[in-house]
C-alpha positions in Angstrom: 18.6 -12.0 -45.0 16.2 -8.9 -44.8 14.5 -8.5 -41.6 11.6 -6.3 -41.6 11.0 -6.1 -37.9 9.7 -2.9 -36.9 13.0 -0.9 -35.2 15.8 -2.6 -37.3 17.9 -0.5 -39.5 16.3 0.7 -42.8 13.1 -0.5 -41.6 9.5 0.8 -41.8 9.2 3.3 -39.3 7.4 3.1 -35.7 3.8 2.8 -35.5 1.9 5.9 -34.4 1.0 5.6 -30.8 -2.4 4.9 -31.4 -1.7 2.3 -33.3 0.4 0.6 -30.8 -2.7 0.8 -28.4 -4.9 -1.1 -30.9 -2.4 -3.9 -31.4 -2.6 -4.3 -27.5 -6.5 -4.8 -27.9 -7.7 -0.7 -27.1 -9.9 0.2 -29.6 -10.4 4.0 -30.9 -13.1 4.5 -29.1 -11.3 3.9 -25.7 -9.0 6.3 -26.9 -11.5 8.9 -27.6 -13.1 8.7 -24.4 -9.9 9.2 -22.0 -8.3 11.8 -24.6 -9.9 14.8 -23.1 -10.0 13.6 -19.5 -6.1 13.0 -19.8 -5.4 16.7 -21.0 -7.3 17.8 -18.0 -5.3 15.9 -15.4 -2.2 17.5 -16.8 -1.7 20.1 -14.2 -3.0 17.5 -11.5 -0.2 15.3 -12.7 2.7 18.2 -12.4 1.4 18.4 -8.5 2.5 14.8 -8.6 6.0 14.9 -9.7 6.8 18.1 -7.7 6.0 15.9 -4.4 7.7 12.7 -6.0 10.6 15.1 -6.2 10.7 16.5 -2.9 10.0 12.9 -1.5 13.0 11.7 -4.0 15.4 14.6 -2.6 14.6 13.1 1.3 15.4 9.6 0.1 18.4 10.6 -1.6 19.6 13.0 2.2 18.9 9.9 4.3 21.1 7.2 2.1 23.7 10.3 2.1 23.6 10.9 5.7 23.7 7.0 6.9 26.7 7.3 4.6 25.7 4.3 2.7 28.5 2.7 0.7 28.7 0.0 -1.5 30.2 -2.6 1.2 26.2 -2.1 2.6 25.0 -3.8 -0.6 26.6 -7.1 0.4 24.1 -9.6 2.5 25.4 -12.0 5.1 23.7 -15.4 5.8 23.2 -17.4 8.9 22.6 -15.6 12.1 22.9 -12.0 10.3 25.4 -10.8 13.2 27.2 -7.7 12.0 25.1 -7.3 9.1 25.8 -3.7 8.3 23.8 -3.3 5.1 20.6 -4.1 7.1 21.6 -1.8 10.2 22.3 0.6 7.7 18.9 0.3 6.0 17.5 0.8 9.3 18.5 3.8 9.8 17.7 5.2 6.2 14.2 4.7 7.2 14.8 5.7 10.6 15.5 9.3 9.2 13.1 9.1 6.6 9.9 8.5 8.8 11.3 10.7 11.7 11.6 7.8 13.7 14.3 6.6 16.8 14.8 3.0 15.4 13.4 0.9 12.3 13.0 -2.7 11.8 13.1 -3.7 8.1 13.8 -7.2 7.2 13.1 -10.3 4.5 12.0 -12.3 7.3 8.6 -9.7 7.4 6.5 -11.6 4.6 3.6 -9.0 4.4 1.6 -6.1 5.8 -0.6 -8.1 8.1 2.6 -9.8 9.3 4.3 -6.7 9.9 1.3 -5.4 11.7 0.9 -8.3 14.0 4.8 -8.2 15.3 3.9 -4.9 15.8 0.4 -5.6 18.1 1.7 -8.3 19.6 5.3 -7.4 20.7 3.9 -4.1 22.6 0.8 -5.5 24.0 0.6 -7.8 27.1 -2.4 -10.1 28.5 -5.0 -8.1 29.8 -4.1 -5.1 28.1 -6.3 -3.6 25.6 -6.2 -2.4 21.8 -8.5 0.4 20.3 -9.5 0.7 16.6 -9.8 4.5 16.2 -10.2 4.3 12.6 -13.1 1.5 12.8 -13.3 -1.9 11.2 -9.8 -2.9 10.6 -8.8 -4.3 7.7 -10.4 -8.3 6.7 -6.8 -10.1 7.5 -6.3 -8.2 10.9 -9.4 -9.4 12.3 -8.2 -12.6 12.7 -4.9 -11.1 14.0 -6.7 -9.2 16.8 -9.6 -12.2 17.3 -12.8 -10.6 16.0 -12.6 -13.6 14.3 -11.7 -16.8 16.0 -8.3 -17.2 14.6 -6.1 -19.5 16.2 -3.1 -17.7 18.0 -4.7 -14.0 17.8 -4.4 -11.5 20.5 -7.6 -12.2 21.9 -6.2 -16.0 22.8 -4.0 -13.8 24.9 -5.9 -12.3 27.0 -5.8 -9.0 25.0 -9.1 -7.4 24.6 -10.2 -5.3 22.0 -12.4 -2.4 21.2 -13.6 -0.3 18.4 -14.4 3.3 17.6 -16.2 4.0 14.3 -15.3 6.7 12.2 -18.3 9.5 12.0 -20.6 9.5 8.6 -18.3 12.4 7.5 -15.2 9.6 7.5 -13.9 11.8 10.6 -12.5 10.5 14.2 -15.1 9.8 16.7 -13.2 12.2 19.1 -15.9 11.9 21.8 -16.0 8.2 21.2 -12.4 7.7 21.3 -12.2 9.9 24.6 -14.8 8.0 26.2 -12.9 4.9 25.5 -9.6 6.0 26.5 -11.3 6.0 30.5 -10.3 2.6 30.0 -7.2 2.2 32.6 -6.1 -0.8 30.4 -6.3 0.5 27.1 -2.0 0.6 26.1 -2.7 0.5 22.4 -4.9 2.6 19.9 -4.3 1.9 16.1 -5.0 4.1 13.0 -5.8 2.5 9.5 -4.4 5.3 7.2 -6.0 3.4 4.0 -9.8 2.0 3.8 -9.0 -1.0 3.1 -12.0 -2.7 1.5 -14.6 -0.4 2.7 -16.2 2.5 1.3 -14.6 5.2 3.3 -12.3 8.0 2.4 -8.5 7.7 3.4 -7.2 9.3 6.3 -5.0 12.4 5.7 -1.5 12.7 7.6 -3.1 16.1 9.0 -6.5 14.0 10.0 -4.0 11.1 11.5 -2.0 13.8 13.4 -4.9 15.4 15.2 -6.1 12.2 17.0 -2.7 11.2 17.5 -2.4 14.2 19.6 -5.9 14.3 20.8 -5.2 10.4 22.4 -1.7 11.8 23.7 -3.2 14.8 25.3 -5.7 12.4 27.6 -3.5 9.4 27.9 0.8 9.7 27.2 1.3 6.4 28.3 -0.7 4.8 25.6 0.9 4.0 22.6 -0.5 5.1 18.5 0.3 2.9 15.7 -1.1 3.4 12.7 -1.2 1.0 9.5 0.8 2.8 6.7 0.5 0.4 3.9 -0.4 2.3 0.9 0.4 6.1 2.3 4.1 6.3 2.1 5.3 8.9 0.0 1.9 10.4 -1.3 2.6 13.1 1.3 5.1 15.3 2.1 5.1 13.8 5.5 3.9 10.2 7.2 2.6 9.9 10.6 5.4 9.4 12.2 6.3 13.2 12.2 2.9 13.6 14.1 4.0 11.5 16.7 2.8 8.2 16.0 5.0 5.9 18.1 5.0 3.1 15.1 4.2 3.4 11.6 4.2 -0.4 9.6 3.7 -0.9 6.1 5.0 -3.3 3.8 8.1 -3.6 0.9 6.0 -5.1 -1.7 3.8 -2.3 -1.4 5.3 1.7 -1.5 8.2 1.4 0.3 9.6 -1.5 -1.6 9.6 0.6 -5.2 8.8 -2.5 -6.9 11.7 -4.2 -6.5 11.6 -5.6 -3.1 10.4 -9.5 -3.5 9.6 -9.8 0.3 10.0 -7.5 3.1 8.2 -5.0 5.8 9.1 -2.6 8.3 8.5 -1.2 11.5 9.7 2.1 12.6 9.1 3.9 15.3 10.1 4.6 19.3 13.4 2.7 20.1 11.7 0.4 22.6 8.2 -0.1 20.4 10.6 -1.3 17.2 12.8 -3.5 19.8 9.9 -5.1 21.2 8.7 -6.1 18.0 12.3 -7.7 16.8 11.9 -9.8 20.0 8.4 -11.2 19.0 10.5 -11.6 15.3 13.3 -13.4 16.6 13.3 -14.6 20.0 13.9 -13.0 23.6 17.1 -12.2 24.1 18.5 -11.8 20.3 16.1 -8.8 18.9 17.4 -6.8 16.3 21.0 -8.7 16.3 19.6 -11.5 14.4 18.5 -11.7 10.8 20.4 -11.9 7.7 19.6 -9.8 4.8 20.7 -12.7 2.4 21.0 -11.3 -0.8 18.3 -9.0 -0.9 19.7 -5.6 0.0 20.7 -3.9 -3.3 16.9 -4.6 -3.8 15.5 -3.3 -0.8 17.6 0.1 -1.2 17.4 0.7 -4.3 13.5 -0.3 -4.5 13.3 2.6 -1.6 15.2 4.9 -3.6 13.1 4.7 -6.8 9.5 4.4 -4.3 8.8 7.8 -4.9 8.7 8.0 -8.1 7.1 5.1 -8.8 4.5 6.1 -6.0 3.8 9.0 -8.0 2.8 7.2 -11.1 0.3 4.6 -8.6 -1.4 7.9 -8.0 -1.6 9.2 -11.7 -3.4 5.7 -12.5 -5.2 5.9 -9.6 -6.8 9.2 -10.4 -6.9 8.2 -14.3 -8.8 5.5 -12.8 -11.6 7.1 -11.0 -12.2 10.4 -13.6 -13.1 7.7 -16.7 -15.2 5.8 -14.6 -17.5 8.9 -12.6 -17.6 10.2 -16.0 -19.0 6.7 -16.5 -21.4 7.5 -14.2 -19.9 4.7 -11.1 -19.4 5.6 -7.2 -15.9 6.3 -7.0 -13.9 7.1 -3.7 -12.2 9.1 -3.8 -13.5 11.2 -6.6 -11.3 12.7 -9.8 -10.5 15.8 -7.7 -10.1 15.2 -4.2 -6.5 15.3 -2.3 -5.0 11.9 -2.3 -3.5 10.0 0.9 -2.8 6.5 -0.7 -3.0 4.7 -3.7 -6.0 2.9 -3.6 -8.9 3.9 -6.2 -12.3 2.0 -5.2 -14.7 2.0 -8.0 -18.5 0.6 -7.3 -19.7 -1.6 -9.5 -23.0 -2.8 -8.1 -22.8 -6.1 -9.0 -20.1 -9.0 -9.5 -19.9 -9.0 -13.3 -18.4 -5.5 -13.2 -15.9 -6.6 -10.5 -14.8 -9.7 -12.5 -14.6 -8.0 -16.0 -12.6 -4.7 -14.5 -9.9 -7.4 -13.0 -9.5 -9.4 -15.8 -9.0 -6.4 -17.8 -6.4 -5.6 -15.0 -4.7 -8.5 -15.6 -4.6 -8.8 -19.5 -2.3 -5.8 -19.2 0.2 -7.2 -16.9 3.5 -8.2 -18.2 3.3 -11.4 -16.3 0.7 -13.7 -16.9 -1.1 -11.8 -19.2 -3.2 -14.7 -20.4 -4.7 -16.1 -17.3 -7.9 -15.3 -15.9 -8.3 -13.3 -13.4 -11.6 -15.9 -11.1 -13.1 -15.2 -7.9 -12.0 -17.5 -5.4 -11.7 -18.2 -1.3 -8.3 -16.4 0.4 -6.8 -16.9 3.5 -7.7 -14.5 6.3 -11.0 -13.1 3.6 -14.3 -14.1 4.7 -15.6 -14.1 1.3 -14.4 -14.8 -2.4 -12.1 -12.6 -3.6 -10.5 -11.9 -7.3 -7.4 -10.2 -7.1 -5.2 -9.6 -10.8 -1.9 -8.7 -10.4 0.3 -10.2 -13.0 3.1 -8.9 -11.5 7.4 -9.2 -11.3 7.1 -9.7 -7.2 3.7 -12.2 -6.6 1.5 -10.5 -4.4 2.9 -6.9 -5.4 0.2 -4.5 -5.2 2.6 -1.4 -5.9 2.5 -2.9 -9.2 -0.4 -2.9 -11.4 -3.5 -5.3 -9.7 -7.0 -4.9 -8.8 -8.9 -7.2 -6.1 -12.0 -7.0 -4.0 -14.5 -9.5 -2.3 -17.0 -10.6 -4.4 -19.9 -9.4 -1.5 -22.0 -6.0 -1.6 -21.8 -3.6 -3.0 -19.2 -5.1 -5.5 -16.7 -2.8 -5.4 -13.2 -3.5 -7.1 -9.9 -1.7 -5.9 -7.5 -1.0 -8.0 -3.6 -0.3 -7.0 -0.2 0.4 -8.4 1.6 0.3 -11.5 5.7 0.5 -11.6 5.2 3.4 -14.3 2.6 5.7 -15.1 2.4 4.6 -18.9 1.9 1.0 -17.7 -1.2 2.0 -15.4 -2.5 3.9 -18.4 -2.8 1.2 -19.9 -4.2 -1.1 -18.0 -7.4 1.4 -17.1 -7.8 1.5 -20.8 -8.2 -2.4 -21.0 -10.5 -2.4 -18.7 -12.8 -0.3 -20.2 -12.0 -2.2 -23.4 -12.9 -5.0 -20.9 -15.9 -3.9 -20.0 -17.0 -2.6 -23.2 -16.9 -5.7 -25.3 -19.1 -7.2 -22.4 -21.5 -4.6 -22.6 -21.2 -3.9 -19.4 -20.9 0.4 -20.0 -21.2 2.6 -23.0 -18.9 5.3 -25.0 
């Protein structure tokens, strides 16, 4: 029987690329547009891969140096004593971030959960925590208690406090020593990424300078900062500017795509202990917790996270030269350094916001025909629309774009396992947007 499927033997030969793009719903005129902006990312892109490579080659020394061996790949179950794969995980990301100890396991479900082990393991009633970075981001408020929340810090006697960045999306230095004159300040946290505000990423090199400017006036209190997003876009992470914790989460960088579940801690030996205790229970720590069946996952997904890191950032940067030459506020902007993978784009109203996300999402290979609606989320204090038809639910390492349907409408868009895949979904949502007439080519 003659098959005339497009591959099979003695068949019509492939499609030219453009082609394929217009069968996925990208018209010409898309193409047109982003042709000349991708030849002039080119060398921008090379930058990329040379730091996904040195990233890669660090990996690749700390999995050779914790001597990992296949007999780590298997999980145990139960209690998790003498799980060996998951010690040995720990201290692949021990060595990678620079740190004493790590604490990565299944049993973290997310960033924000990951965060607040981390707050409230090393912080005691009466104590109190410091934002140096500002408003934190929407789901920790109700961690700390700037929003009634029941079981947040606040309902345990911590206090908090906050210290705006300047209008230059610098440290408050002045602000944060004043602040620090507080005898029962023990904790000051750093947001590395913005979150959803308008606001410019913090730099490792930015991150390190307060980290020693609080350590110069204060060495008993301790710096965490909020990773999630950051890992791997440097050469470095906080940790080897002496942050005593960094914490991010595995469906995020870290987890390379492949992770389902999963965050970690790592930091000072006694910070990441006394965050296993608030995990498990007094007395068991990090001796408890079994790594099921996940861990070829988790270090594998950690091997690839570079790389697939590296092509976040392409589409992120894809992302915001198309739409400033579009003429829409864009943080960062098509040139500046990058320190995560976030790309906000300003819409000024919600039609823009719902149309770029449900472009988003009819590029995802999962889910490709919902739509993407704005709708109430735990821990938001709005509506929010987040796409992400993605392998892992939740994943924002892989392609998705959310934001809170609130001014100024702005939409942030994240991720994409390959860099071919994030392409394409930035040219479907200014196919999106064009068929709604809500821009021009």
């Amino acid at each position: 029987m003659e098959n005339d499927r497009e591959g099979s033997a003695g068949c019509a030969q492939a499609q030219p690329l453009n082609a394929v793009y217009g069968g996925l719903g990208v018209s010409d005129k898309v193409l047109a547009f982003a042709a000349p902006i991708l030849e002039e990312l080119a060398p921008r892109f090379a930058q990329i891969d040379e730091t996904a490579e040195y990233c890669q080659l660090r990996v690749l020394r700390a999995m050779q140096n914790a001597h990992i061996g296949e007999a780590h790949l298997k999980g145990t179950t139960g209690y998790g004593y003498d799980d060996i794969g998951r010690d040995g995980l720990e201290r692949v990301y021990a060595e990678y971030f620079g740190t004493e100890d790590a604490l990565v396991r299944p049993q973290i479900s997310c960033g924000t959960h990951a965060l607040a082990l981390a707050l409230s393991g090393n912080l005691r009633p009466g104590d109190t925590l410091v934002s140096a970075a500002g408003k934190p981001y929407d789901t920790l408020e109700e961690v700390i208690g700037i929003r009634p929340s029941r079981g947040s810090l606040a309902e345990y006697g911590v206090r908090y406090r906050q210290v705006d960045l300047t209008d230059t999306d610098d440290f408050d230095f002045a602000g944060i020593e004043e602040v620090l004159k507080d005898p029962s300040v023990r904790l000051v946290t750093i947001q590395r990424s913005k979150g959803y505000q308008t606001r410019r990423t913090l730099s490792v090199a930015q991150i390190g300078e307060a980290i020693r400017f609080i350590k110069e006036r204060r060495s008993d209190v301790l710096v965490m900062v909020d990773n999630c997003y950051g890992e791997f876009t440097e050469r470095i992470e906080p940790s080897h500017m002496g942050a005593d914790m960094v914490v991010g989460s595995l469906i995020k960088n870290p987890g390379g795509g492949l992770a389902p579940v999963g965050g970690y801690i790592a930091g000072t030996a006694e910070c990441v202990e006394n965050a296993a205790v608030r995990l498990s229970s007094p007395g068991l720590g990090k001796e408890v917790g079994p790594s099921l069946d996940l861990l070829p996952a988790f270090y594998q997904g950690f091997f690839l996270a570079p790389v697939v890191t590296s092509s976040a950032l392409k589409g992120a940067i894809f992302a915001a030269r198309c739409y400033e030459t579009l003429g829409f506020d864009v943080l960062p902007d098509g040139k500046e350094t990058r320190h995560d993978i976030i790309q906000a784009i300003t819409f000024g109203n919600p039609e823009g916001v719902i149309a770029f996300c449900q472009g988003i999402q009819s590029a995802s290979p999962v889910d490709s025909f919902v739509a993407a609606e704005p709708a109430p989320m735990p821990g938001y204090d709005s509506d929010v629309i987040m796409a992400a038809g993605a392998f892992v639910s939740g994943s924002s390492i892989e392609l998705s774009a959310d934001g809170p349907i609130k001014p100024p409408y702005s939409v942030y868009f994240q991720g994409g396992l390959t860099w071919p895949h994030a392409k394409f979904g930035i040219l479907r949502s200014l196919q999106n947007l064009l068929d709604r007439g809500l821009i021009a080519l």
